[in-house]
C-alpha positions as CSV (number, residue, x, y, z in Angstrom):
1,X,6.7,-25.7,3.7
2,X,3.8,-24.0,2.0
3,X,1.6,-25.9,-0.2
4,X,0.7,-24.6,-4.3
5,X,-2.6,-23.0,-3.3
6,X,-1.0,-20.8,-0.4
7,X,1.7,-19.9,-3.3
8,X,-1.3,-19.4,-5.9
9,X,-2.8,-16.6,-3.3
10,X,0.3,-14.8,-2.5
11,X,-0.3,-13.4,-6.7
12,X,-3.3,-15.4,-8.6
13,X,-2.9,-12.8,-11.6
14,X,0.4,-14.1,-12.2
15,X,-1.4,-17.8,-12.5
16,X,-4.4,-17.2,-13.8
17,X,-4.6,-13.5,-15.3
18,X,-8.5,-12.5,-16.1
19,X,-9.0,-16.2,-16.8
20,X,-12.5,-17.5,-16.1
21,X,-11.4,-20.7,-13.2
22,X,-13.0,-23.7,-12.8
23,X,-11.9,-25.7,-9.6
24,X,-10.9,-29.4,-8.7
25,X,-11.1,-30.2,-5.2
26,X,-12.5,-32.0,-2.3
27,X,-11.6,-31.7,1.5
28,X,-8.0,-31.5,1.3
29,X,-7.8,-28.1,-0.4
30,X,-6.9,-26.4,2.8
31,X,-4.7,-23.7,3.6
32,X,-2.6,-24.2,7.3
33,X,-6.0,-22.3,8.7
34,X,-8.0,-25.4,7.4
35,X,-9.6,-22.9,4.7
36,X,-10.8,-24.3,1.9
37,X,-9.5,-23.4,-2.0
38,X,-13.1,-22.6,-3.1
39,X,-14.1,-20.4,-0.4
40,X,-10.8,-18.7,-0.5
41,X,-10.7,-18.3,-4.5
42,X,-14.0,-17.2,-4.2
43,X,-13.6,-14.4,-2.2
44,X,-10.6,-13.2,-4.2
45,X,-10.7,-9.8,-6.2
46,X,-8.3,-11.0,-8.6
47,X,-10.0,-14.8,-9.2
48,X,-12.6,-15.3,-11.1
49,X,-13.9,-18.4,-10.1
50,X,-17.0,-19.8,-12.0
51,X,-17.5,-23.7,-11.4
52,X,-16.7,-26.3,-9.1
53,X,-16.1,-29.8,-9.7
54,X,-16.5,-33.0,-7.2
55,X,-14.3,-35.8,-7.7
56,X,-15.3,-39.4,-5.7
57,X,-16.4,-37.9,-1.7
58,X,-17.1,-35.1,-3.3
59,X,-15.7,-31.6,-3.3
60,X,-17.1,-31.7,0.6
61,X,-16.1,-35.1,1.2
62,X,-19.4,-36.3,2.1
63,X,-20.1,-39.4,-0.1
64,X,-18.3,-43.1,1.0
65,X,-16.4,-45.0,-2.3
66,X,-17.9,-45.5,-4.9
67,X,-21.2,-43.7,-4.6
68,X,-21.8,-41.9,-7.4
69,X,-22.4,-38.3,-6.8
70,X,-24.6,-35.9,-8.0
71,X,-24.2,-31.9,-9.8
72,X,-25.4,-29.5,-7.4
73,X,-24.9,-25.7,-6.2
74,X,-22.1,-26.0,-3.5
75,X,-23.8,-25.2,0.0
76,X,-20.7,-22.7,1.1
77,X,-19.8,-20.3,-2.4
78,X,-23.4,-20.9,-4.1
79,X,-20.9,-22.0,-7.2
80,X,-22.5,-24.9,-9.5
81,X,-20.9,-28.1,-8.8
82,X,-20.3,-30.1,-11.4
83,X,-19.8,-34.1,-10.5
84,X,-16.9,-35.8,-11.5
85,X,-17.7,-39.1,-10.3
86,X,-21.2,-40.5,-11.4
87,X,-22.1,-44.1,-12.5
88,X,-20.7,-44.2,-15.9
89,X,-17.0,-44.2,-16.8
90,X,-17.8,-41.4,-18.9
91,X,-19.1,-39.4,-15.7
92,X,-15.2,-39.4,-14.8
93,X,-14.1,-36.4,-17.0
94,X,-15.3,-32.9,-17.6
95,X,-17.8,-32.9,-20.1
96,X,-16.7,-30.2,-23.5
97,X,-20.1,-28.2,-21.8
98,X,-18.4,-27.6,-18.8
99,X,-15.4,-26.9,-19.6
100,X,-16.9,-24.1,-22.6
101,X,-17.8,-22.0,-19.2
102,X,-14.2,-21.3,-18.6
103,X,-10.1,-20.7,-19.8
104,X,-8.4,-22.0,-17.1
105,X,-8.9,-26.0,-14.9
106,X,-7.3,-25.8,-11.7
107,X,-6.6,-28.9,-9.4
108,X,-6.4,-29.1,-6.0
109,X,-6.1,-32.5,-4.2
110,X,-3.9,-34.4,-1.6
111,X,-2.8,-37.4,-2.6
112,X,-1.8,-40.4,-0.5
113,X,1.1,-41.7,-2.9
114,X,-0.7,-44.6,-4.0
115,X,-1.5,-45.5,-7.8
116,X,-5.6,-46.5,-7.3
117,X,-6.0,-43.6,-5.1
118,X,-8.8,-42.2,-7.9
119,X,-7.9,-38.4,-7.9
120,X,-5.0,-38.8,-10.0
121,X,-7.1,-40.5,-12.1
122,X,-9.4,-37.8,-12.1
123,X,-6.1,-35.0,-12.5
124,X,-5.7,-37.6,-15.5
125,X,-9.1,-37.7,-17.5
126,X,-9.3,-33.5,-16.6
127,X,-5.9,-33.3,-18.4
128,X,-7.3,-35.4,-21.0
129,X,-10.5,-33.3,-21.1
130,X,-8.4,-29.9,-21.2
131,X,-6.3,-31.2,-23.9
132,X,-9.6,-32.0,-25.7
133,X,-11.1,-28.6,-25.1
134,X,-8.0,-26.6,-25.7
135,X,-7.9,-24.9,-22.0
136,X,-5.0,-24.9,-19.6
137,X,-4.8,-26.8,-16.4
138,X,-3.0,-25.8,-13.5
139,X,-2.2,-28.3,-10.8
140,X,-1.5,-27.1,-7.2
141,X,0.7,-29.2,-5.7
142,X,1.0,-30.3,-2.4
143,X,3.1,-32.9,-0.7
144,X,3.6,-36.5,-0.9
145,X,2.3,-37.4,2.3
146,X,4.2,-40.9,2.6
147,X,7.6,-39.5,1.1
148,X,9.1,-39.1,-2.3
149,X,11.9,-41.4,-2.0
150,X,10.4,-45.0,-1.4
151,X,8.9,-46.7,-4.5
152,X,6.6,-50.0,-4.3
153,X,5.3,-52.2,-7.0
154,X,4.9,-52.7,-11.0
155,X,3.2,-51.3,-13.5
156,X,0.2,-52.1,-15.3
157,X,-0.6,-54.5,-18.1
158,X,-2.3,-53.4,-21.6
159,X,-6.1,-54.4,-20.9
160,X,-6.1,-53.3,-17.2
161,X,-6.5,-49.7,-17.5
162,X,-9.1,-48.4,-14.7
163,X,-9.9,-45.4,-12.5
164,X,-7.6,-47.3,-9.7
165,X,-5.1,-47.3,-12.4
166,X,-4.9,-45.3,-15.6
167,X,-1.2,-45.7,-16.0
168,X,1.3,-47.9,-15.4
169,X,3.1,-46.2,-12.6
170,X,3.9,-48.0,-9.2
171,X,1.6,-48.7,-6.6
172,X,4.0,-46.7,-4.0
173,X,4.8,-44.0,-6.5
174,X,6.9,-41.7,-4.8
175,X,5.5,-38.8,-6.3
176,X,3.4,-35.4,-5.8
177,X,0.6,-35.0,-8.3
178,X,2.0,-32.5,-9.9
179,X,5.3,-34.4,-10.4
180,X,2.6,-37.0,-11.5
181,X,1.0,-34.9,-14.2
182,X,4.2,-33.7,-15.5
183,X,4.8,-37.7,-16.0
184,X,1.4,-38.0,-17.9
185,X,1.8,-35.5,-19.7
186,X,5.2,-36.1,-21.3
187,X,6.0,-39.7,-20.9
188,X,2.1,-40.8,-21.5
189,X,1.6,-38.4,-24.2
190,X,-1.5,-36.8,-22.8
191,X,0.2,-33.2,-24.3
192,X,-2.5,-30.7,-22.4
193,X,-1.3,-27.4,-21.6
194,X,-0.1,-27.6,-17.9
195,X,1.2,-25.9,-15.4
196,X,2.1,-26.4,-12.0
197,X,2.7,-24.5,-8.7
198,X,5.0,-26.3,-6.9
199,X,5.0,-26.1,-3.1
200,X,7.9,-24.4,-1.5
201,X,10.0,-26.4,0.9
202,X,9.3,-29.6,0.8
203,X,11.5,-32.4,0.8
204,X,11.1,-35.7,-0.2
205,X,12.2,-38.3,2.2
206,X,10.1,-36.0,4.5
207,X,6.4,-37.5,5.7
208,X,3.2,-35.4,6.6
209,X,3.9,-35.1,9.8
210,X,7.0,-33.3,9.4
211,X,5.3,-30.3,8.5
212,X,2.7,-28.1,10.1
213,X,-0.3,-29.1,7.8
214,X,-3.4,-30.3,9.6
215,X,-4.1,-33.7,7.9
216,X,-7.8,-33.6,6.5
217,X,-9.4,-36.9,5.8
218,X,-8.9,-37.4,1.4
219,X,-11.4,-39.6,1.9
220,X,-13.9,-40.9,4.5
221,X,-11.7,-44.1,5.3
222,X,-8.3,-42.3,5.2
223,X,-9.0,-40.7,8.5
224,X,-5.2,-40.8,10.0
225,X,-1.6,-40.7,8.1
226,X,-1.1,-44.3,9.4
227,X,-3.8,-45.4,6.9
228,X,-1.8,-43.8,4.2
229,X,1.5,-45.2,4.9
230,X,-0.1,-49.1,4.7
231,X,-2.9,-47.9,2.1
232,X,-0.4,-49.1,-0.8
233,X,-0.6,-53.2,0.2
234,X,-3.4,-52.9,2.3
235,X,-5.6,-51.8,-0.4
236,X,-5.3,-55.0,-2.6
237,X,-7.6,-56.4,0.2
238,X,-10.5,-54.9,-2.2
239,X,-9.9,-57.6,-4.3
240,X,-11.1,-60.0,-2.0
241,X,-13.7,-61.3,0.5
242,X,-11.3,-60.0,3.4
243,X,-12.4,-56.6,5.2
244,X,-9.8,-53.8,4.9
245,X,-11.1,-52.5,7.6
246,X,-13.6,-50.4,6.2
247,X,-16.7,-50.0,8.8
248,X,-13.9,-49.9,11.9
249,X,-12.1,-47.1,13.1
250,X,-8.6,-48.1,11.3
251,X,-9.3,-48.4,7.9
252,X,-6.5,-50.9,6.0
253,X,-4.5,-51.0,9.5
254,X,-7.4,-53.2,10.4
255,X,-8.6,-56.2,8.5
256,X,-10.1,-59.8,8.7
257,X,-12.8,-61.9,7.9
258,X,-15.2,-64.4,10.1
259,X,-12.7,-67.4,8.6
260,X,-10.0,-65.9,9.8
261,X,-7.9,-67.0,13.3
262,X,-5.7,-63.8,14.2
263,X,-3.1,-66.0,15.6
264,X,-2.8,-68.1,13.3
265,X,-2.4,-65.5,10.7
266,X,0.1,-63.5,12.8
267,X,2.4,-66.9,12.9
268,X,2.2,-67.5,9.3
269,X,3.1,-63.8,8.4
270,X,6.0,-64.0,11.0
271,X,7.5,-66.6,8.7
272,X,8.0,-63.9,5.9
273,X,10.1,-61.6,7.9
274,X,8.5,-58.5,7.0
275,X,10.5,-55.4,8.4
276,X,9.3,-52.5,9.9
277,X,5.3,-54.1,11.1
278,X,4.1,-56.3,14.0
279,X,0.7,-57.9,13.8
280,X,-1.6,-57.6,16.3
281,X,-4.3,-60.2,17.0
282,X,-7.6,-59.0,17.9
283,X,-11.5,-59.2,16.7
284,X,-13.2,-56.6,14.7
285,X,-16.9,-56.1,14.0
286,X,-17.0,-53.8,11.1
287,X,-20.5,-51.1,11.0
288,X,-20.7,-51.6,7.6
289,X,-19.1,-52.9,4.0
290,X,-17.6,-56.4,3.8
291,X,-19.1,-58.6,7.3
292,X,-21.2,-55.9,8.9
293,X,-22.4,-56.3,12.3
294,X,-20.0,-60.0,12.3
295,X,-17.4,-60.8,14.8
296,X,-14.0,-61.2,12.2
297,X,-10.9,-63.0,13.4
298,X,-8.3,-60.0,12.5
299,X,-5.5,-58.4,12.7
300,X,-3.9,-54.8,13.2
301,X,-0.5,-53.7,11.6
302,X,1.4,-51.5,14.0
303,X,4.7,-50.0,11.7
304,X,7.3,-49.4,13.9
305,X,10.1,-48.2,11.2
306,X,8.5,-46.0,8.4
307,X,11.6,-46.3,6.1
308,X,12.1,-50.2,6.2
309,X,8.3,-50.8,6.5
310,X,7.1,-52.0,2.7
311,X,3.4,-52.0,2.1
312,X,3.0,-53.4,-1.0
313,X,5.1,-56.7,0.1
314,X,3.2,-56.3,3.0
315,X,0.0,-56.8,1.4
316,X,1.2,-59.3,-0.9
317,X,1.9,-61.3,2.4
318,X,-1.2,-61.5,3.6
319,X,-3.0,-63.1,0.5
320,X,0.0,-65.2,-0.1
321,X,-0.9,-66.4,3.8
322,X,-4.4,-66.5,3.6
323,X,-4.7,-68.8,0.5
324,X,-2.3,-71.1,2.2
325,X,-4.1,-71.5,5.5
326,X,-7.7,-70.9,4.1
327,X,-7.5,-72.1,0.5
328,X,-11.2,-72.6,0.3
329,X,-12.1,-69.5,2.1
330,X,-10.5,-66.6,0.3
331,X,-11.8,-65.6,-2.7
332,X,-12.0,-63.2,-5.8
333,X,-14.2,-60.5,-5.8
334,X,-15.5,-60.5,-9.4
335,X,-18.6,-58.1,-9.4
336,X,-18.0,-54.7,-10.5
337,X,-14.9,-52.6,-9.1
338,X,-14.4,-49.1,-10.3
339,X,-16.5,-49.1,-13.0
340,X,-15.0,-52.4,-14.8
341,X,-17.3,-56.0,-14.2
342,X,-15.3,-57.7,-16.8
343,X,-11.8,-59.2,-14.6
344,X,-10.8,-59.4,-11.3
345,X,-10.4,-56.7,-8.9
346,X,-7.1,-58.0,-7.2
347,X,-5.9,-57.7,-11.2
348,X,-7.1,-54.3,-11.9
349,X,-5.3,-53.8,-8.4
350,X,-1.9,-55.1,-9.4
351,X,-2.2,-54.5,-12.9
352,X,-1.3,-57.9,-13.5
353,X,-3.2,-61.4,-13.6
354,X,-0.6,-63.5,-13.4
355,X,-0.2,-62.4,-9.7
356,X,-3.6,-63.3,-8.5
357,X,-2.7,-67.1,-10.5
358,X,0.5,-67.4,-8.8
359,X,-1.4,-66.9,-5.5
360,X,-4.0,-69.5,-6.7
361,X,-1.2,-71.8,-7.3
362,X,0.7,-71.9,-3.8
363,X,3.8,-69.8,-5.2
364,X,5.7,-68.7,-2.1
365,X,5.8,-64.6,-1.5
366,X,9.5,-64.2,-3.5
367,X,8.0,-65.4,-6.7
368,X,4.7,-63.6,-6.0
369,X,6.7,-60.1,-4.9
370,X,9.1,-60.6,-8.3
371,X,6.1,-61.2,-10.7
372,X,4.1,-58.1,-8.9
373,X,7.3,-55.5,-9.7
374,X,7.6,-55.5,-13.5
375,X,6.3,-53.3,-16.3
376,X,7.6,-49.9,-14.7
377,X,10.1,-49.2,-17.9
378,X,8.6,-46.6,-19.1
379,X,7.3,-45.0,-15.6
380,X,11.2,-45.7,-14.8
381,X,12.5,-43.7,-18.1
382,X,10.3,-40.7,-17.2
383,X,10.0,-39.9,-13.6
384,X,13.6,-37.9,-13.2
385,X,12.3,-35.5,-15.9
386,X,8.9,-35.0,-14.2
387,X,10.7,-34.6,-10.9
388,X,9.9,-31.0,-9.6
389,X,11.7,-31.2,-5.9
390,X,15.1,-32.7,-5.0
């Protein structure tokens, strides 16, 4: 299997001509030696390779979520670095002065499969801003790490729009990004001038592992492909004043709070007959976020079947459990998520409100699951034209 940026090499003329390149990356843009797309493009005869941009982590990976980051001259290629993730919405897409420097926007991210990972919102607002500016983009693509076959979750009401969620695709989307930015583009009307280089080889009932690809943290708490396979439920713990796990060495496989009794919460979920994940019982003491430096009553999922294991049920679970055995404990989180202060976090997460008020109201997990599936009609129409791999 090799990946769109080891295609892009083997001939960049035939990409990018005498075009003047501006770059999208972070950490993940590795070639199988663990070199990295700007150094390599850099050093390129044929590429001419102007600017850099730095999504959230930036294009090094150094920065934890949502921490804005700054422009700067990359410490490796000397390249300006432009920041595509500041403090304002409107820090999220290349700005029209940016883009003036050069012909051709190139992106190169791994994905986890998950609809608020943020870079495909950021592959989203730089289609948006290409469109705008009248230059091509050219997407590399690279493999859906958790599969292309299983898909999880509902769509996304009008009103919720947010970087965790521009679109109203699935939370499990069973996609690469650029099978995902041939859906935005056509069935979401973005219209920019696109291209993609498709990776060779890859199938897609196939995980990460089945390849020779080192995994490279995509972000600083994605450090193993078992975060990415339970990221797409686990996440919704955002929305809440439960730790994902975030400050512990198993990000979203870990979580729990100082109200929380592991056992307890291992029965309950038992009820629900989950496939594919046993709970684990233990204590965590995250280093930082949500309860740093507390002792949390938590537990760890362990998924012992990748193909009957669903996440986003998963995660529904555990708030459905939670509220029932804590009902005064769990709560909201209502301060600002992802540049929005204005609803819920859980219903920027699920795209849907009425999911965090069946919770509220004691629904059981059926009722929760069904109302947490719709509004993927028009992410259903699309996606077998914007499917690149079979």
């Amino acid at each position: 299997m090799r990946t769109g940026l080891e295609r892009l090499l083997d001939d960049p003329k035939r990409w990018l001509g005498q075009a003047r390149v501006g770059l999208v990356a972070n950490p993940t843009a590795i070639d199988r030696r663990l070199s990295h797309a700007s150094n390599l493009l850099h050093a390129h005869a044929d590429v001419d390779l102007r600017l850099l941009f730095g999504p959230e982590h930036g294009i090094r990976g150094a920065a934890q979520d949502m921490v804005g980051v700054s422009d700067a001259s990359d410490r490796e290629t000397g390249l300006p670095q432009a920041s595509l993730y500041g403090n304002t919405f409107e820090s999220l897409s290349p700005s029209p002065e940016h883009l003036s420097q050069i012909d051709v926007l190139v992106f190169d991210i791994q994905d986890v499969g998950a609809r608020y990972y943020t870079y495909t919102a950021t592959m989203a607002l730089c289609m948006r801003a290409a469109k705008a500016s009248a230059i091509k983009l050219i997407i590399l693509d690279r493999p859906n790490p958790i599969g292309g076959v299983q898909i999880e979750g509902g769509g996304l009401q009008p009103g919720l729009e947010n970087f965790c969620g521009l679109y109203p695709v699935p939370q499990r989307h069973g996609m690469t990004v650029g099978e995902l930015a041939r859906l935005y583009n056509d069935t979401f009307g973005i219209g920019c001038e696109l291209d993609v280089v498709p990776c060779e080889g890859w199938r897609r009932h196939a995980y990460y592992d089945s390849y020779d690809l080192p995994w490279v943290m995509p972000s600083p708490n994605m450090p193993t492909l078992d975060s990415a396979i339970v990221y797409p439920g686990m996440c919704l713990l955002e929305g809440t004043n439960l730790s994902e796990g975030r400050g512990t060495t198993r990000p979203f496989e870990l979580f729990g709070a100082p109200f929380v009794d592991g056992s307890a919460l291992a029965r309950e979920l038992g009820q629900h007959g989950l496939p594919g994940v046993v709970f684990r019982s233990c204590v965590i003491e995250p280093a930082f976020h949500k309860f740093a430096g507390q002792r949390c009553g938590a537990l760890q999922l362990h998924v012992v079947d990748r193909l009957a294991f669903n996440s986003f049920r998963t995660g529904l679970a555990v708030l459905v459990a939670v509220r029932k055995l804590w009902p005064d404990d769990l709560a909201w989180r209502t301060d600002a998520y992802e540049f929005r202060n204005d609803v819920p976090a859980l219903d920027l997460l699920t795209g849907n409100a009425a999911v965090r008020e069946a919770i509220d109201e004691g629904e059981d997990l059926e009722t929760v699951t069904e109302i947490a599936s719709t509004g993927t009609e028009a992410y259903d129409a699309g996606r077998a034209r914007a499917l690149l791999y079979d």
